[in-house]
LUMKE-36195 format. One record per residue (C-alpha): residue in three letters; x, y, z. Coordinates in pm, whole numbers, plus 50000, padded with zeros to 5 digits. Example, Ala and Ser with C-alpha at 12.3 -4.5 7.8 and 13.67 -1.06 7.14 Angstrom:
2
Ala512304955050780Ser513674989450714
***
This chain:
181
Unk500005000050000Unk502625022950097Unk504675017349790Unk501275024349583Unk500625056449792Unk504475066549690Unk504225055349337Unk501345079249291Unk502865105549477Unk506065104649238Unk503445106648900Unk501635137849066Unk505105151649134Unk506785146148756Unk502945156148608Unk503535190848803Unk507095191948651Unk506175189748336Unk502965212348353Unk505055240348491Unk507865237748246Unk504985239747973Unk503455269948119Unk507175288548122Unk507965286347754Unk505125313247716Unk504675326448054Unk504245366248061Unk503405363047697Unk500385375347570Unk499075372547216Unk498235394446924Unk496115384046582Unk495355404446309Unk493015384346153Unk492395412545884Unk496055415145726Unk496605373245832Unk499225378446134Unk499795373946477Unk503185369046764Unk503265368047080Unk504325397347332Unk505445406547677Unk502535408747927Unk502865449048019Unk503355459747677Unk501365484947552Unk500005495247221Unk501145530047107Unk499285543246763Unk500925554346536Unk500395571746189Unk502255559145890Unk504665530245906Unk504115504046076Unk500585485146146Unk500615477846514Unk503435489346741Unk503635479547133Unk506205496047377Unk507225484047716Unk505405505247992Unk508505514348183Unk511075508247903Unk509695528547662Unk511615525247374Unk511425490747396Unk509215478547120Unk507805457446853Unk506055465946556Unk504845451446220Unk505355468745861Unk503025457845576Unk504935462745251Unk503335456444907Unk505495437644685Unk504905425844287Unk502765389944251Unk504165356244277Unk507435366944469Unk508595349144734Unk511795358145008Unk514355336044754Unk513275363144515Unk513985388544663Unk517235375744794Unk519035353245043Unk518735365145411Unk521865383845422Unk520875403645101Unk517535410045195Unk519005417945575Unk521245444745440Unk518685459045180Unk516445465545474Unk518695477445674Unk519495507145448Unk515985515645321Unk513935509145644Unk516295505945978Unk518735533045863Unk517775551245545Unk519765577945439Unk519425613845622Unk518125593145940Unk521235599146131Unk520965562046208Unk524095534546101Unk523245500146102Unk525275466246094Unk524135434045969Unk524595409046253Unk523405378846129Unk520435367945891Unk519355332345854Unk516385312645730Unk513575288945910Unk510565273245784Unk507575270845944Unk504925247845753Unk505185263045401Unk506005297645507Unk509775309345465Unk510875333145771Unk513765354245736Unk515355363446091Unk517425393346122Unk519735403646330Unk520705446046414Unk522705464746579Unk521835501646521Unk523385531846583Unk521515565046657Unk522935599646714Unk521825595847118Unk522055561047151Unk522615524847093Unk520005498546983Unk519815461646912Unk516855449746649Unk515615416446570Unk513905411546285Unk511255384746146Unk510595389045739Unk507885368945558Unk505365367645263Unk501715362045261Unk499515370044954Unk501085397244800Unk502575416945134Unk506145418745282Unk505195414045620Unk508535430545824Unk507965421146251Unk510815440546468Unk512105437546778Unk514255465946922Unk516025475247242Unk519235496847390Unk522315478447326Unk522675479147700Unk519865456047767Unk520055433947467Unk521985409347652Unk519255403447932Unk516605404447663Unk517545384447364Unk516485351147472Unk512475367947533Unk513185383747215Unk514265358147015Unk511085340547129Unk508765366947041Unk510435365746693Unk510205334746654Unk506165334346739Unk505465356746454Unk503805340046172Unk501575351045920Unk498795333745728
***
């Protein structure tokens, strides 16, 4: 009886375990869809949305760091192309990162990191790595790129260079939630 009593005891126990370590891979995440452009990622509970006018779609800011922040860009682009069209990850890295991260006359400087590819079901995600330099400042941007019907869908993740170490792991999660549909 006793060894019954213990044998139970040690399921409940390794259940719990295992429902906790569940719960933490998206604890203090909550979740956004926009059913309407065919998106959605996940974002730190506490984030607020700011609007905005022109640019990006949806942008949400961290209540007490705020100028941390993510944000989605909607981007037309011509019919039937796909991310290998418009280049490998590196190429299509840099060519945002002098037209939208840093154009010209910004004051703003940034450096390629790194740029790689994952797939996710038939979608092809292009992750992007920043780091971005700003006339007052120091940032660090992660990027998720993908195409749905027609639309360059462009989700960033920024912070100061001074917290991007503490950060990246929660924001290479949130990147990696982004999807589109």
């Amino acid at each position: 009886m006793l060894k019954r009593l213990a044998a139970l005891l040690l399921v409940l126990v390794l259940v719990s375990i295992q429902s906790c370590q569940s719960a933490n891979a998206t604890s203090g995440l909550k979740s956004y869809i926009d059913s309407t452009d065919g998106y959605q990622f996940m974002y730190p509970t506490g984030w607020l949305p700011v609007q905005v006018t022109g640019g990006a779609d949806v942008v949400f800011h961290d209540l007490i760091e705020q100028t941390e922040n993510v944000s989605v860009v909607i981007s037309p682009v011509p019919d039937n192309k796909t991310l290998a069209d418009l280049g490998t990850p590196g190429e299509v890295g840099y060519k945002l990162s002098k037209n939208a991260i840093a154009p010209p006359s910004s004051g703003r400087k940034a450096e390629l990191v790194n740029a790689e590819s994952r797939q996710e079901g038939s979608k092809t995600y292009y992750i992007i790595e920043y780091a971005v330099k700003l006339p007052s400042q120091k940032r660090h941007d992660l990027a998720s790129v993908a195409i749905s019907r027609g639309k360059l869908f462009s989700f960033n993740a920024s912070t100061t260079e001074a917290r991007w170490t503490k950060l990246k792991p929660l924001f290479e999660q949130i990147v990696n939630s982004f999807s589109v549909y």
